[in-house]
C-alpha positions as CSV (number, residue, x, y, z in Angstrom):
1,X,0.0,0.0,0.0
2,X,2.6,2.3,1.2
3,X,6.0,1.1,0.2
4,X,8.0,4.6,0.8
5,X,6.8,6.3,3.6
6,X,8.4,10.0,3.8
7,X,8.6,11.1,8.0
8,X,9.9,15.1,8.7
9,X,11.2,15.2,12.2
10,X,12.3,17.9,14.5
11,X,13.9,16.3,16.8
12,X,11.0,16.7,19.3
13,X,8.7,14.0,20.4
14,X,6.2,15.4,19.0
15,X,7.2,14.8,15.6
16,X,8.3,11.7,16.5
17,X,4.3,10.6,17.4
18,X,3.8,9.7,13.7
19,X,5.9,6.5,13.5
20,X,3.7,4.3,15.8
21,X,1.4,5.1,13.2
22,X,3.4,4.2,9.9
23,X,4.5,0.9,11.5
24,X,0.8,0.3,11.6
25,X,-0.5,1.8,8.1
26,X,2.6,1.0,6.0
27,X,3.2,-3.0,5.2
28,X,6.6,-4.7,7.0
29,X,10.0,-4.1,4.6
30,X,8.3,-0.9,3.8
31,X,11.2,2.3,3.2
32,X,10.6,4.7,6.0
33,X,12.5,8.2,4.8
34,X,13.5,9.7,8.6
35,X,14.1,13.3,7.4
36,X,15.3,16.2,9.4
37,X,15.3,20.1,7.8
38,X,18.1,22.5,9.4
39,X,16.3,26.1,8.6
40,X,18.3,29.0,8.5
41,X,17.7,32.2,10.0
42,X,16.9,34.3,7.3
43,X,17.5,37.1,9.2
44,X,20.9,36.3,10.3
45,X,23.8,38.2,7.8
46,X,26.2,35.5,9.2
47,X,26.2,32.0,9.9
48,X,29.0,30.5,11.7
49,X,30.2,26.9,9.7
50,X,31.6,25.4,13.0
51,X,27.9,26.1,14.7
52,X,26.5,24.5,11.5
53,X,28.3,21.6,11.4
54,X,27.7,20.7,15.2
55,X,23.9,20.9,14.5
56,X,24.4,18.8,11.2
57,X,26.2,16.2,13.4
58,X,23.5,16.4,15.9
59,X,20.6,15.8,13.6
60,X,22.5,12.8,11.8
61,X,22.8,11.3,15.9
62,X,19.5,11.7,16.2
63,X,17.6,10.3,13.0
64,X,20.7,7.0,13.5
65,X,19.1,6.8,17.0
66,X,15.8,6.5,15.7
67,X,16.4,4.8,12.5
68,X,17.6,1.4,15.2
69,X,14.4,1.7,17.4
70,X,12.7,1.8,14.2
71,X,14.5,-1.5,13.2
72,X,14.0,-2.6,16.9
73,X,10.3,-2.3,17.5
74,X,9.1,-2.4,13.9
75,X,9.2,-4.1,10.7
76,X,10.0,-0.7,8.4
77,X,13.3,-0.3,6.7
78,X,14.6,3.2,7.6
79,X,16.6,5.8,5.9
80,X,17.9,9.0,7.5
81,X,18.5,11.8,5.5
82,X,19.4,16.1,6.6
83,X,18.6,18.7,4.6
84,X,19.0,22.3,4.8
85,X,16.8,25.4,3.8
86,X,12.9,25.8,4.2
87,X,11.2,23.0,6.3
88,X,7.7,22.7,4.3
89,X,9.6,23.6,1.0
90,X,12.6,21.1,1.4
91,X,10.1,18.2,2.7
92,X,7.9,19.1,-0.4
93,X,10.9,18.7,-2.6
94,X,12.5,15.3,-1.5
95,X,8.8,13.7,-1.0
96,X,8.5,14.4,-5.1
97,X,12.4,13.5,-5.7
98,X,12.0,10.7,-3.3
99,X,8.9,9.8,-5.1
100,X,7.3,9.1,-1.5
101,X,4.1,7.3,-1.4
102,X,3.0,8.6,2.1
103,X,3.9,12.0,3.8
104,X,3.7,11.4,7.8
105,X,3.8,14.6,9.9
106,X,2.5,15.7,13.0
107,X,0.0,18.6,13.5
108,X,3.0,20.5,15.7
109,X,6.5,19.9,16.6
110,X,9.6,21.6,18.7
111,X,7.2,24.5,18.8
112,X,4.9,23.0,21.0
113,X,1.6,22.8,21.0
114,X,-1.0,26.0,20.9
115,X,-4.5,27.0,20.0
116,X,-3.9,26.7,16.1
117,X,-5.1,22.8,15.0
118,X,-1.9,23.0,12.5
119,X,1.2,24.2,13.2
120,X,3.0,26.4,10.3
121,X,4.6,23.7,8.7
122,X,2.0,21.2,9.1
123,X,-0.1,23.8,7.2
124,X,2.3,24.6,4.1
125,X,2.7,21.0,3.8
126,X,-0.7,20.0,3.6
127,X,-2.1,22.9,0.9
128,X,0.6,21.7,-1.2
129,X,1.4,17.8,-1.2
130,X,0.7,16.2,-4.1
131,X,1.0,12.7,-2.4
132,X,-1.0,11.0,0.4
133,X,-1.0,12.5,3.8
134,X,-0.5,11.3,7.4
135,X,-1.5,13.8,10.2
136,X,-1.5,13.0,13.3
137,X,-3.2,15.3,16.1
138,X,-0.5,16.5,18.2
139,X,-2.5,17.4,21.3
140,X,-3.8,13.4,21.2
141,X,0.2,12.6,21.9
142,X,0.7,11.9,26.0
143,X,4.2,10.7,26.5
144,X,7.0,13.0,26.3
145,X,9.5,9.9,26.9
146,X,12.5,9.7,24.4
147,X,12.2,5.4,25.1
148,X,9.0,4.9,24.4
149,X,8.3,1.9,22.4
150,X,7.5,2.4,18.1
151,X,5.1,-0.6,18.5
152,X,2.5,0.0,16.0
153,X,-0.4,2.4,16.9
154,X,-3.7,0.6,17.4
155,X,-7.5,1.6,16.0
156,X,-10.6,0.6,17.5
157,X,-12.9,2.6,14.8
158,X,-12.0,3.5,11.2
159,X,-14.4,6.8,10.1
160,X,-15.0,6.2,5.8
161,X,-16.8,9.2,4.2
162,X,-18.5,7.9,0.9
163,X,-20.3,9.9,-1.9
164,X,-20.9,7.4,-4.8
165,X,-18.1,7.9,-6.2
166,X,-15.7,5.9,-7.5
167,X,-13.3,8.3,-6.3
168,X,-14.3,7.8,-2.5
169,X,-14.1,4.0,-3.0
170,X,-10.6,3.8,-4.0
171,X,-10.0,3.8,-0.2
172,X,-12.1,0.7,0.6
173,X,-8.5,-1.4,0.4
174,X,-6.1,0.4,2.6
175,X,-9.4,0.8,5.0
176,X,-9.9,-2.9,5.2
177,X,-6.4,-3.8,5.3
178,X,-5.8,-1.6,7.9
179,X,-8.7,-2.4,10.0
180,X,-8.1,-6.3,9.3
181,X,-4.8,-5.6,11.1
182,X,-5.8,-3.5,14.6
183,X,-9.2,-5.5,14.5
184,X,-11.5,-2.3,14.2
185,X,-14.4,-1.6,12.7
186,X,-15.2,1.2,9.6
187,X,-17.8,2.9,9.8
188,X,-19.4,3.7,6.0
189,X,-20.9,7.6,6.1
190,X,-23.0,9.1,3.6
191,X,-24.8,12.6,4.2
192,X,-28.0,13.1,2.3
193,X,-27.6,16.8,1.7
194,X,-31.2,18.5,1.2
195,X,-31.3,21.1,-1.9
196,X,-31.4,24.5,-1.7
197,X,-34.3,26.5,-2.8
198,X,-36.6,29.3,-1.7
199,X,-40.0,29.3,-0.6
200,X,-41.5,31.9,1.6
201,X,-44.3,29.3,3.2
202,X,-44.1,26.2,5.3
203,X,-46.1,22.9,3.9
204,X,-45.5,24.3,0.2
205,X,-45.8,22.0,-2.7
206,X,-42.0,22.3,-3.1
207,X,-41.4,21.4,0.5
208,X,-43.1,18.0,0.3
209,X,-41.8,17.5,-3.0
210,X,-38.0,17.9,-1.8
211,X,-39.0,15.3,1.3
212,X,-40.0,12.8,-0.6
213,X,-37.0,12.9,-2.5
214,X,-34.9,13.1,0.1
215,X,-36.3,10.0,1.6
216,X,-35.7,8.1,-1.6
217,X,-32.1,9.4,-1.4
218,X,-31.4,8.2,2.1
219,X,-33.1,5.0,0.8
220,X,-30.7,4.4,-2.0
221,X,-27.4,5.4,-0.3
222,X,-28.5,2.8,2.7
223,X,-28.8,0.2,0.3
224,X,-25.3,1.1,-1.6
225,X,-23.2,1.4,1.7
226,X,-24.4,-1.8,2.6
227,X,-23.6,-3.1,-0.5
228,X,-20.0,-1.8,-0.5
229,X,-20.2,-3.0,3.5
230,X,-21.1,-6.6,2.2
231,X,-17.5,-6.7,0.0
232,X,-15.7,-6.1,3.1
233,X,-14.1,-8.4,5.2
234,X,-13.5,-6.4,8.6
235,X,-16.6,-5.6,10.7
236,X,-18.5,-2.9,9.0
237,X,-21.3,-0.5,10.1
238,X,-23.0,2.0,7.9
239,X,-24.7,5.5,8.4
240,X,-26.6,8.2,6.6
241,X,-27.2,11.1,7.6
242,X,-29.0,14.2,6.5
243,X,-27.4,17.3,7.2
244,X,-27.2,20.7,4.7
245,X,-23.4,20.7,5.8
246,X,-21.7,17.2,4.9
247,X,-18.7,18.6,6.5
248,X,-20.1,19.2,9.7
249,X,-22.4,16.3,10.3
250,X,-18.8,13.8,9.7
251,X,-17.0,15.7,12.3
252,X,-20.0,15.1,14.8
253,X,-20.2,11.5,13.5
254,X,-16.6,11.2,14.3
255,X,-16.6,12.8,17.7
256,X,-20.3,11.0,18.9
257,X,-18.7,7.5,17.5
258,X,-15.2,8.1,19.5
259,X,-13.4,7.6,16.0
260,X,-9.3,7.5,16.2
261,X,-8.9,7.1,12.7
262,X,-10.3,8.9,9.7
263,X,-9.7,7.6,6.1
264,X,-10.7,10.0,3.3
265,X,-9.7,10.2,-0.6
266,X,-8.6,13.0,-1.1
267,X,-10.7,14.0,-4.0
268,X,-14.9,12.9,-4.4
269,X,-17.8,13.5,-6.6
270,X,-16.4,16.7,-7.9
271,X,-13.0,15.3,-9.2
272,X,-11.7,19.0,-9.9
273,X,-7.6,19.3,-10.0
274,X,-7.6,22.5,-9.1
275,X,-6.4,22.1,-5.6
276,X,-5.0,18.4,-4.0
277,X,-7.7,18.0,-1.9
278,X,-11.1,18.6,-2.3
279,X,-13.6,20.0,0.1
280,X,-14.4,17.5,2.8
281,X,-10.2,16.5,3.0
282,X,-9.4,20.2,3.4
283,X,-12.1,20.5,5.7
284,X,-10.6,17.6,7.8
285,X,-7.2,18.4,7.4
286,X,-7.7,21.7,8.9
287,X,-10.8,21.0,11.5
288,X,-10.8,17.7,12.3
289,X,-9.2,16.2,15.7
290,X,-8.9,12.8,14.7
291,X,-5.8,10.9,12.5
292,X,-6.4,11.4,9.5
293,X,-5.4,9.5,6.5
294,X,-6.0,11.0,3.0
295,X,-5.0,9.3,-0.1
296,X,-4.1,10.9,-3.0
297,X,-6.3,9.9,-6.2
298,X,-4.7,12.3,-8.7
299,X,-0.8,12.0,-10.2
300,X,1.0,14.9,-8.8
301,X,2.2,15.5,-12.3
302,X,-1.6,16.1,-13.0
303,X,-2.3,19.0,-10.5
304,X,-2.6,22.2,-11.7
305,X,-0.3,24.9,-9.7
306,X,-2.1,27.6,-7.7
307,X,-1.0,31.3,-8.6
308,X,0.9,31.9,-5.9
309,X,3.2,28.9,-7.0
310,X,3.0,29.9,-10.1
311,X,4.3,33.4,-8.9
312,X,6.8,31.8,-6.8
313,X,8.6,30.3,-9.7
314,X,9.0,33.4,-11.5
315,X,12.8,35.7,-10.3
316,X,11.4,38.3,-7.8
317,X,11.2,42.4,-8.3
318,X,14.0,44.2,-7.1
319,X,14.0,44.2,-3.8
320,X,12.1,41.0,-3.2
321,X,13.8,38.2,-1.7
322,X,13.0,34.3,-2.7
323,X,13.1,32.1,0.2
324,X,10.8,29.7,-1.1
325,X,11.1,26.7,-3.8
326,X,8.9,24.8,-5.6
327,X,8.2,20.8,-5.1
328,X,10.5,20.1,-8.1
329,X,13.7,22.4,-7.4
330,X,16.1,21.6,-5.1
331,X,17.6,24.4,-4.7
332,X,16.8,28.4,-3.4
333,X,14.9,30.4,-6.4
334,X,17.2,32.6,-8.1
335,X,17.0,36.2,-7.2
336,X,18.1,38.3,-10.5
């Protein structure tokens, strides 16, 4: 499913949460990428090589001391690997050189945790990976013990949004054979979302009209999620819901059904390129409170660039200074 599995570290056990996770999600033998970013202060008109190097050293002690617990308590094959420059743009770069099949981060890092639900490079990440996202909640993370065990996370329930789409089922596999590993259960979710039209009186022609529908459309989607529930072989329970806000009504599902994991394509009915996720992902990447898994349906190759990256690419005004890069450079963005 995931055979290389790309993990940014800090350094801080935070960061370090993610990897009971991969040992679960990603199959034994799988290449696990232990990467750790050295950012510059851009502010700084000196930096001193000697100070450099001892951090350098430090990072390649750190990710070796990790990379043999790995080996230890899992059945991954690590790599370790320092880079230096931009976090979010340097972790973009070598998931895409790397060709990584999995980006695992944690919502926050050596920063700490604070009242955002993503930390800054968290964020950057997410809005621009063209691959399959980890995230794990940082704020769900209790142990602050450099020897904890990796042993392989556990799930009890397995949250699987559906919209008919052939899109949304392309997850079934990695949610079965993940659920058929921890012993959990997915839960199917459709939400019957009532149309929106005007009408200035109650018990109008329209009104029962639109209910009747609607109850034909919650009849229909119960009969295809059990359907698709019937084709899987870990326990499955279904539910549909009617809510005008899909989004909201799977968060509630998720937090009334004590969900720990949340699996979502990462595009649906819609099937734009445009952005690499689609609504609902975005909406649990930057909302939810859960692990969340999103797989990636669309080729990176195949996703349009937003403006600003488009922008980005271009040699700055005088006076502007570049201290970004692009997914596919691998180095600073010229300044003319």
């Amino acid at each position: 499913m995931f055979e290389r599995v790309l993990a940014p570290l800090d350094g801080s056990a935070l960061a370090a949460s993610v990897l009971p996770h991969v040992a679960r999600i990603a199959p034994a033998g799988s290449q696990t990428l232990l990467l750790r970013v050295l950012e510059q202060n851009v502010e700084a008109t000196l930096n001193d090589p000697l100070e450099w190097r001892m951090r350098r050293d430090v990072a390649e002690v750190y990710l070796d001391d990790v990379a043999r617990r790995i080996g230890l308590d899992t059945e991954l094959h690590p790599v370790s690997r320092v880079e230096e420059g931009c976090a979010a743009d340097r972790i973009l770069a070598v998931a895409r050189e790397w060709d990584a099949q999995l980006i695992a981060l944690c919502s926050h890092g050596a920063g700490g945790l604070n009242a955002w639900n993503l930390n800054s490079v968290a964020f950057k990440v997410a809005q621009r990976t063209g691959t399959s996202l980890l995230l794990v909640r940082g704020y769900q993370f209790s142990s602050d013990s450099p020897d904890e065990t990796l042993a392989s996370e556990s799930y009890r329930r397995i949250l699987v949004p559906m919209d008919g789409s052939l899109r949304a089922e392309h997850v079934l596999g990695a949610a079965d054979a993940i659920a058929s590993g921890t012993g959990a259960t997915i839960v199917l979710a459709h939400v019957v979302q009532p149309p929106r039209y005007i009408h200035r009186r109650s018990e109008s022609v329209v009104e029962s009209i639109v209910d009747g529908a609607i109850n034909q459309f919650i009849s229909e989607a119960q009969s295809y999620l059990d359907e698709v529930a019937s084709g899987l072989q870990s326990p499955t329970e279904v539910r549909v819901l009617r809510d005008r806000d899909p989004a909201a009504a799977l968060h509630a599902l998720a937090a009334d059904e004590g969900v720990d994991l949340v699996l979502v394509s990462a595009h649906g009915q819609s099937g734009q390129r445009y952005w690499p996720h689609g609504g609902l992902a975005t909406s649990f990447i930057l909302h939810g409170t859960t692990t969340l898994l999103v797989l990636q349906d669309v080729p990176w190759d195949d996703l349009l660039p937003s403006q600003a990256e488009m922008s980005a690419s271009r040699p700055p005004a005088p006076g502007q200074r570049a201290t970004g890069t692009l997914p596919g450079q691998t180095g600073p963005i010229p300044v003319a």
